[in-house]
N, C-alpha and C positions, 0 to 999 in steps of 0.2 A: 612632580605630576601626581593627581591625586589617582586612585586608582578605582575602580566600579567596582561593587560585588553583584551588582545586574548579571546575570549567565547569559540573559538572552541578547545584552546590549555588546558584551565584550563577544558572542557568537557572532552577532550581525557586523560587527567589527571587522573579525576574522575572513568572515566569507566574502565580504565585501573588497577586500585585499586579495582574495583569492578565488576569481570565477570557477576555478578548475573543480574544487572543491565545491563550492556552491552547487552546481550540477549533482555532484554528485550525492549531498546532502537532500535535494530537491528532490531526484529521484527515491531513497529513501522516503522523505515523507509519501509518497506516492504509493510506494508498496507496500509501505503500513498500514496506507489508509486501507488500500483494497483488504491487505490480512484481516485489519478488523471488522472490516463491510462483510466479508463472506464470514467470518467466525461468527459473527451478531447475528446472520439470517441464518447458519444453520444449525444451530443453536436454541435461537429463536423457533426452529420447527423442529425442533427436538432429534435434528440427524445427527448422527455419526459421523466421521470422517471417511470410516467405510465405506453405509449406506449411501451416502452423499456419492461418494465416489463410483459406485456401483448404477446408479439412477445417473451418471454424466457421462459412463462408460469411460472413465479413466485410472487410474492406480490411487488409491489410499494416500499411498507419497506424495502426490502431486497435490492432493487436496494439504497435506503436511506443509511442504513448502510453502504452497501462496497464506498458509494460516499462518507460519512463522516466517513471513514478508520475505522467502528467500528463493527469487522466481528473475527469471529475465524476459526480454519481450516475447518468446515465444509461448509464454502463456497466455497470449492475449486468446489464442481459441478453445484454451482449456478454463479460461473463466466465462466464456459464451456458454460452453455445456455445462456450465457447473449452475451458472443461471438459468441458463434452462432446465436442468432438474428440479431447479426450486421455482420453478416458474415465475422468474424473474427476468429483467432486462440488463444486460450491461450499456450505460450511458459513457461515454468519453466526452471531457468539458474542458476548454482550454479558459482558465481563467488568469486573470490579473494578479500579481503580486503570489507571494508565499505565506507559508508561516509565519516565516519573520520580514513581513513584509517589505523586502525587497524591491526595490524599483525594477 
């Protein structure tokens, strides 16, 4: 059998054998995105993790974890005041397919 040196072909392989996983990678790409959505805007306006932190009335750490994607659902209303301090909106979008485009 010949074998692929594709990463992303022999990943969708993988996950596709194993839902359980899948989920779990899925959510990954999701906490990522948002790390790097909040990193780019406060950034973008030249905050601190502090500042930032302080304008959403939450802990420094809190802005730490969602920057370094490592949050569970209960941050969902610590990224509402986080965009609110940057006078921004959080949008939730249920779309089609994934990264590795997934059925």
């Amino acid at each position: 059998m010949a074998r692929t040196k594709d990463f992303m072909k022999v990943l969708d392989k993988r996950l596709r054998q194993d839902p359980e996983l899948a989920v779990l990678v899925d959510a990954e790409l999701v906490r990522s995105s948002i790390a790097r959505q909040i990193y780019a805007a406060r950034t973008q306006r030249h905050l601190s993790q502090q500042s930032l932190a302080k304008r959403a009335g939450i802990r420094r750490s809190v802005i730490a974890d969602i920057e370094d994607a490592d949050f569970d659902g209960d941050t969902i209303l610590a990224l509402a005041r986080i965009a609110k301090a940057m006078k921004l909106q959080v949008f939730v979008s249920f779309e089609r397919g994934s990264a590795l485009n997934r059925p």
